[in-house]
C-alpha positions in Angstrom: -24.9 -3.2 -10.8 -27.9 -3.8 -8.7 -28.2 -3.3 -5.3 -28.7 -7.0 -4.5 -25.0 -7.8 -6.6 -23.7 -5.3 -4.8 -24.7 -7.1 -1.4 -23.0 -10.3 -2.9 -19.8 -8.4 -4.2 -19.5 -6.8 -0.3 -19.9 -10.5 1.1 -16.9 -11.8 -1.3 -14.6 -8.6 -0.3 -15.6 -9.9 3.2 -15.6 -13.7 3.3 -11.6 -13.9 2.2 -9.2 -16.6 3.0 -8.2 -14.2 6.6 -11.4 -13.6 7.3 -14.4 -15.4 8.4 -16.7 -17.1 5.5 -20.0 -14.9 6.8 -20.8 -11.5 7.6 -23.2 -10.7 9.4 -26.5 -9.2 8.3 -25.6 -5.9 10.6 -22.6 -5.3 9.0 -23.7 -5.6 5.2 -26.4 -3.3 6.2 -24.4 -0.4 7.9 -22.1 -0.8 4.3 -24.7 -0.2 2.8 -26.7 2.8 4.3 -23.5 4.8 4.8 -22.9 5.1 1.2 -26.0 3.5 -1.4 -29.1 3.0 0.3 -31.2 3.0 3.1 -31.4 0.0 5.6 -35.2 -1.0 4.8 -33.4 -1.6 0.9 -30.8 -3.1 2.1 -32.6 -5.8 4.2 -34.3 -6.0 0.8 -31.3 -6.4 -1.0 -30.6 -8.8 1.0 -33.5 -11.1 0.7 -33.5 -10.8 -2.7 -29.7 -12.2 -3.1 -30.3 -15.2 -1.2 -34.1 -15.7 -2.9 -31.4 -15.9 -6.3 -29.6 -18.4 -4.5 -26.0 -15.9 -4.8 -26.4 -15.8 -0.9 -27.3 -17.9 2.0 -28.1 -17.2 5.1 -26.3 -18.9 8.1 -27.9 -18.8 12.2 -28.2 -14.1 10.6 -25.0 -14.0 8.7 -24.3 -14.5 5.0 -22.1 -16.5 2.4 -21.9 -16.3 -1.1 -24.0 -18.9 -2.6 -22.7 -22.3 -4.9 -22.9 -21.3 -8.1 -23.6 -24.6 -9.2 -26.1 -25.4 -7.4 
């Protein structure tokens, strides 16, 4: 799995039916430099998921992208 699925996957554990449908960019990257990466890769990550179209971003916070679109 590459970093920028595992962004997405962390957004869809996030973004349930309790929970609000964004995160916020802070939070995926603290996830993510605790235990994969560093926080320059994970702002990559990032960037990289919603330049696929499996994120977008949201006034800094992020959904999981329409799949059909």
């Amino acid at each position: 799995m590459t970093l920028s699925e595992r962004v997405v996957r962390i957004v869809e554990l996030q973004t349930t039916t309790k929970q609000r449908d964004t995160v916020a960019e802070h939070v995926l990257v603290r996830i993510l430099s605790r235990s994969i990466t560093d926080p320059d890769s994970a702002r990559d990550a990032i960037a990289t998921a919603v330049a696929d179209g499996r994120l977008v971003e949201r006034d800094g916070r992020y959904a999981v992208g329409d799949p059909s679109s």
